[in-house]
Backbone bond lengths (Angstrom), bond angles and torsions (degrees), N, CA, C in turn:
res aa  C-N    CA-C-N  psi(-1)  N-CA   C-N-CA  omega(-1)  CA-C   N-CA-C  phi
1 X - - - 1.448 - - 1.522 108.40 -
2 X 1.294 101.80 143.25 1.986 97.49 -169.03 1.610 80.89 -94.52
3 X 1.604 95.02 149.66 1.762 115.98 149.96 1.147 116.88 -43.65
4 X 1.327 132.16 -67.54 1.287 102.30 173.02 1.487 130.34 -19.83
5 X 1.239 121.87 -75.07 1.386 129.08 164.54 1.595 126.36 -27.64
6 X 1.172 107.77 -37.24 1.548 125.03 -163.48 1.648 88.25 -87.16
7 X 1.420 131.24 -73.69 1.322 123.24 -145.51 1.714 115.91 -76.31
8 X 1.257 93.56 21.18 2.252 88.60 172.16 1.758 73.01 -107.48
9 X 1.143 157.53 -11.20 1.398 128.31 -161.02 1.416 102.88 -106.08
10 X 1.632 105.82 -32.78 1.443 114.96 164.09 1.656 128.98 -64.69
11 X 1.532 109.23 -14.01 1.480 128.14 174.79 1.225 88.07 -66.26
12 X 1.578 120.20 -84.84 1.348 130.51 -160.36 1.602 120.19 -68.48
13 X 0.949 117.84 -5.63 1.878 117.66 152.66 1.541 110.13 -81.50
14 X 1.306 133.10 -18.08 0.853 139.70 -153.43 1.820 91.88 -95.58
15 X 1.572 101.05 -80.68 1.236 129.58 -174.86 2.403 99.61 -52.95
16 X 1.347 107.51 -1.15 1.304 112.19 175.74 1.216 116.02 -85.29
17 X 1.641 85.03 -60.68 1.656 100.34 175.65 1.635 130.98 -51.29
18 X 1.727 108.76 -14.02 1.378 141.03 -168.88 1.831 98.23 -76.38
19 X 1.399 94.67 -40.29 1.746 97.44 -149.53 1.697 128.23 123.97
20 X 0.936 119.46 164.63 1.564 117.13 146.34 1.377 143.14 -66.29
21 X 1.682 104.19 -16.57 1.618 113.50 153.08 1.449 112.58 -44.51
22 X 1.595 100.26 -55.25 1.933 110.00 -152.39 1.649 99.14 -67.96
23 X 1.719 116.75 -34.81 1.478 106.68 171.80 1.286 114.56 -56.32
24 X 1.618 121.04 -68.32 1.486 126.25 172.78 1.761 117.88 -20.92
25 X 1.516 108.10 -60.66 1.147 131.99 169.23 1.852 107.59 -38.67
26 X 0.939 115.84 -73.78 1.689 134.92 179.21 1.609 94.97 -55.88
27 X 1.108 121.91 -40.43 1.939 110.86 -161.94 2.160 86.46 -91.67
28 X 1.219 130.70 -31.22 1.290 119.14 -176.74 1.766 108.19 -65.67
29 X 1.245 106.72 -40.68 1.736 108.24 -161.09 1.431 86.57 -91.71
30 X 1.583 135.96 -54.41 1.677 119.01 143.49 1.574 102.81 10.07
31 X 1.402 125.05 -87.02 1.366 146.95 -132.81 1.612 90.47 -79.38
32 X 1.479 118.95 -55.08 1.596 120.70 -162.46 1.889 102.19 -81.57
33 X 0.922 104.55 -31.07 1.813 106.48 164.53 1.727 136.89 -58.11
34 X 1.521 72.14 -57.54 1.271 108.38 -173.37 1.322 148.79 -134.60
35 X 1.144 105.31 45.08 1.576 110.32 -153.19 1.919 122.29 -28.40
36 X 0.753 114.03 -29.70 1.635 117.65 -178.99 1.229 117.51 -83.30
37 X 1.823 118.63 -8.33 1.558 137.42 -176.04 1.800 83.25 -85.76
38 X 1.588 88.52 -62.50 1.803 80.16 -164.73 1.503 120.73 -85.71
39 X 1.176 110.37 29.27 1.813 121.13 150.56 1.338 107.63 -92.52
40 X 1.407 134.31 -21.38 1.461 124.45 -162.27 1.327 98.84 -132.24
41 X 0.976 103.91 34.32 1.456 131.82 148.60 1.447 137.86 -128.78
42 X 1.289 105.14 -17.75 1.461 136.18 155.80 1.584 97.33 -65.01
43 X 1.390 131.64 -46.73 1.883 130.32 -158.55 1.120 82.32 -94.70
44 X 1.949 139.91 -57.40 1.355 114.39 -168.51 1.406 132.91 -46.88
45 X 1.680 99.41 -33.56 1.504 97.32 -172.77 1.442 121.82 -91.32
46 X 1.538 95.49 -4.91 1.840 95.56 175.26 1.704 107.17 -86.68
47 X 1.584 93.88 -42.43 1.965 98.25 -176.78 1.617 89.24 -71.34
48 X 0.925 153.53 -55.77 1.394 147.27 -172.09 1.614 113.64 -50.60
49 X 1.083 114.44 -35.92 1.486 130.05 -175.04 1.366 114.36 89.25
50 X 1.480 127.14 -2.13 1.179 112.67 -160.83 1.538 103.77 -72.14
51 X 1.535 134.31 -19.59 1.243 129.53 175.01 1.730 119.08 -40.73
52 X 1.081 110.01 -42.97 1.319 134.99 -152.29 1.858 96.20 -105.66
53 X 1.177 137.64 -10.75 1.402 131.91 -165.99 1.756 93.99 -92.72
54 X 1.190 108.38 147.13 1.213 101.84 157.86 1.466 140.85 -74.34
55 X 0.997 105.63 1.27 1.586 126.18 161.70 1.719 112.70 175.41
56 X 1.112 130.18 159.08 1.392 132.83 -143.76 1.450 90.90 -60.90
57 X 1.654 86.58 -94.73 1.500 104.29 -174.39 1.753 131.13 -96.94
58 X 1.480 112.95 -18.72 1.052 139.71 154.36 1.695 119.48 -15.76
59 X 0.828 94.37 -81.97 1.926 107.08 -174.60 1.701 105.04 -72.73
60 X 1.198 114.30 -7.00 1.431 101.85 -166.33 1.658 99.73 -108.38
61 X 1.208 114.48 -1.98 1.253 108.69 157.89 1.985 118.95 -66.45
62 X 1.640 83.39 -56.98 1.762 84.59 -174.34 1.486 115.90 -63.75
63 X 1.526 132.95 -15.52 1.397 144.52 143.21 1.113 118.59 -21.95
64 X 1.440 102.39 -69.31 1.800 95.21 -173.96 1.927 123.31 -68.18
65 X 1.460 92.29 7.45 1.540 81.69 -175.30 1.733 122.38 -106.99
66 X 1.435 103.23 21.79 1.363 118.14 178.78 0.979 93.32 111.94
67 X 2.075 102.53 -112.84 1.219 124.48 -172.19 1.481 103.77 -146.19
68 X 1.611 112.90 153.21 1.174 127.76 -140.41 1.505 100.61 -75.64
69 X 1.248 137.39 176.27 1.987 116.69 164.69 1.531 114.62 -99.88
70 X 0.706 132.01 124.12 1.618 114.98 156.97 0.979 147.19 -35.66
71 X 1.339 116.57 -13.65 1.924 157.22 -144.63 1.801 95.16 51.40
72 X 1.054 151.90 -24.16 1.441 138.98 -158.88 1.810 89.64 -91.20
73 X 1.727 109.43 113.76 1.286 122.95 173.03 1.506 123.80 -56.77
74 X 1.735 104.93 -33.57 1.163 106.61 174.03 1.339 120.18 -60.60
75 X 1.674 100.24 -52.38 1.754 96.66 176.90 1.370 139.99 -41.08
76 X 1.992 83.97 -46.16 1.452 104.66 177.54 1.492 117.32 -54.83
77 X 1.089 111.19 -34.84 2.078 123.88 -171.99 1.681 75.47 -72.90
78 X 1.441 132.91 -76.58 1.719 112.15 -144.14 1.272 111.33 -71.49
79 X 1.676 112.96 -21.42 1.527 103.88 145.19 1.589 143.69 -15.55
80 X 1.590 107.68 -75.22 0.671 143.30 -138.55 1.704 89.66 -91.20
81 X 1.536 103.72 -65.38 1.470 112.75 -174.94 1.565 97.12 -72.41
82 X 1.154 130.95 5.22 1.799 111.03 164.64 1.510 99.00 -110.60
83 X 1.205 142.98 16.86 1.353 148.01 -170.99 1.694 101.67 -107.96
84 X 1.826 103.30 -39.63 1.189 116.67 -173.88 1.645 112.80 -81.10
85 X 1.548 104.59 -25.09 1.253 104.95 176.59 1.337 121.21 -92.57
86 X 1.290 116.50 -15.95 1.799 113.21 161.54 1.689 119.67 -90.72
87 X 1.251 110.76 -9.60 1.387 114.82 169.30 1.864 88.83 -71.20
88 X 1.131 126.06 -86.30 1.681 133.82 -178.09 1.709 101.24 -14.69
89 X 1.437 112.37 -69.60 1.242 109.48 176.43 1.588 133.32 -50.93
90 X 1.502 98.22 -31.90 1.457 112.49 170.03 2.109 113.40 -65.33
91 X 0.971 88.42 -34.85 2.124 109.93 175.81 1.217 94.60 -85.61
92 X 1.418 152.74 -38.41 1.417 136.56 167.24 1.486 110.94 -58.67
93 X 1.216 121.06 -58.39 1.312 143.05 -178.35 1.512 130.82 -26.85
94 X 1.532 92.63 -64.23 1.640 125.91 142.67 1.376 144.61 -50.90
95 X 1.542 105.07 -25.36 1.137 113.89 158.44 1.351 125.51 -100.77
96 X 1.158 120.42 1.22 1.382 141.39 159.88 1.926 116.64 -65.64
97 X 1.459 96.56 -43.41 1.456 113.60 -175.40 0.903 76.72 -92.67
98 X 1.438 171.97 -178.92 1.431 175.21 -154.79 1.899 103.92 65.33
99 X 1.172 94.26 -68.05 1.485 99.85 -177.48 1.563 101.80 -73.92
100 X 1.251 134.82 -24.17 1.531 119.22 -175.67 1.362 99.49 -83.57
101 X 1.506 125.73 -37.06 1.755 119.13 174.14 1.332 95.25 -64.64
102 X 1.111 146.21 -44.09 1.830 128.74 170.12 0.795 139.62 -43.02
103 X 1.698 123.17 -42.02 1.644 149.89 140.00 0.950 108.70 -51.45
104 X 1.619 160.39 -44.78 0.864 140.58 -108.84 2.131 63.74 -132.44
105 X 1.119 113.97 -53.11 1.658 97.71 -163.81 1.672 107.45 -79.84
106 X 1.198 110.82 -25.03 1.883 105.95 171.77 1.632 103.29 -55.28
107 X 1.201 118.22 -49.09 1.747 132.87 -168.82 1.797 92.94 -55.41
108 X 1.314 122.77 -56.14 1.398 126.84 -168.23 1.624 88.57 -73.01
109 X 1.365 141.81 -53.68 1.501 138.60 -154.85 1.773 76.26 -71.48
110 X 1.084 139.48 -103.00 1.480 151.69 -164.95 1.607 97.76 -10.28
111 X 1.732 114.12 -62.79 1.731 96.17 170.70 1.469 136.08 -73.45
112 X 1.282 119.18 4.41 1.167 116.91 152.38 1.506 144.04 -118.43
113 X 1.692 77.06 21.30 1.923 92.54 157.61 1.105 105.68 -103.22
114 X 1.535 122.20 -18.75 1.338 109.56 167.13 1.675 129.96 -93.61
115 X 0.900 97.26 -9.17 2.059 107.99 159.32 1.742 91.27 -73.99
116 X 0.787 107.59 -28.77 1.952 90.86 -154.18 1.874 89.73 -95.61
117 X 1.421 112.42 -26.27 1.613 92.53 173.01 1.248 108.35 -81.96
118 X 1.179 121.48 -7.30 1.988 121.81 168.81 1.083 124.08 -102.27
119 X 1.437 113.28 -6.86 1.558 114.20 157.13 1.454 106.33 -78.89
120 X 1.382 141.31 -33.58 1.190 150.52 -163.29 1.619 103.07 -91.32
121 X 1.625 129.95 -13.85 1.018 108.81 174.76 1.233 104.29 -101.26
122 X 1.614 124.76 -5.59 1.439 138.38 -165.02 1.487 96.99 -71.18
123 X 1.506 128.49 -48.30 1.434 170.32 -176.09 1.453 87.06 -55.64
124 X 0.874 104.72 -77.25 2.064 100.06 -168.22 1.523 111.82 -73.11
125 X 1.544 117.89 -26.50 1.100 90.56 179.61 1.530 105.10 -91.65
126 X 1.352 138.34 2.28 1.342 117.73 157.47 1.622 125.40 -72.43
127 X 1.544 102.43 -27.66 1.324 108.94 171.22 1.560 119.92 -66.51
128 X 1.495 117.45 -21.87 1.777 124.30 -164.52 2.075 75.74 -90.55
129 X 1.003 143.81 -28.03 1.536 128.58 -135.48 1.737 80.75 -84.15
130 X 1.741 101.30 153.77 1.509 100.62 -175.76 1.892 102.40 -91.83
131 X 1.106 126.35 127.84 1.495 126.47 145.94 1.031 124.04 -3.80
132 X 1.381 153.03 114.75 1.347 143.03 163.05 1.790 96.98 -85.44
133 X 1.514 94.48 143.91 1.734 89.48 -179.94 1.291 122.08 -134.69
């Protein structure tokens, strides 16, 4: 792989590992250098998200691992099993509102097949009625 290639990825591991200062930092002197460096650096970090992260890469490690332990096993288990039991309740919950938006729109579909089969017989029987002339 040529350097070229390598050193914008090595900027931004670099400039990660720094923080959100070192971006800010990089998109201002961007701006006083170069103005068109520090516009497209201004779009990387908003389309990138890093503007908005609470820190680059940092926090998103300890994220992916649930939740942190306390070291006390016991806790961790009623933790864990009361985390498991309001997630469950949260999936009961939802499927509850699931089936009432189902009922609730068959009940509305059911009354307006039945307005529309009594508007439609309303329709024929004025059309079957004979003319007086």
């Amino acid at each position: 792989m040529s350097t070229v290639a390598t050193w914008p990825s090595q900027a931004e591991t670099w400039l990660d590992s720094k923080g959100k200062p070192a971006w800010i930092a990089a998109m201002v002197l961007g701006f006083i250098f170069f103005w068109p460096i520090g516009l497209a650096l201004l779009f990387y970090m908003i389309w990138g998200k890093k503007m908005f992260k609470s820190s680059c890469k940092h926090r998103t490690r300890h994220a992916s691992h649930g939740f942190k332990s306390s070291g006390n096993t016991a806790f961790d288990a009623y933790k864990a099993e009361t985390l498991q039991r309001l997630k469950d309740e949260q999936d009961a919950f939802e499927a509850f509102l699931e089936r009432l938006r189902s009922a609730k729109d068959k009940s509305e579909f059911d009354q307006f097949m039945d307005e529309r089969a009594k508007n439609a017989k309303t329709r024929s029987d004025v059309s079957e009625a004979p003319a007086d002339a």
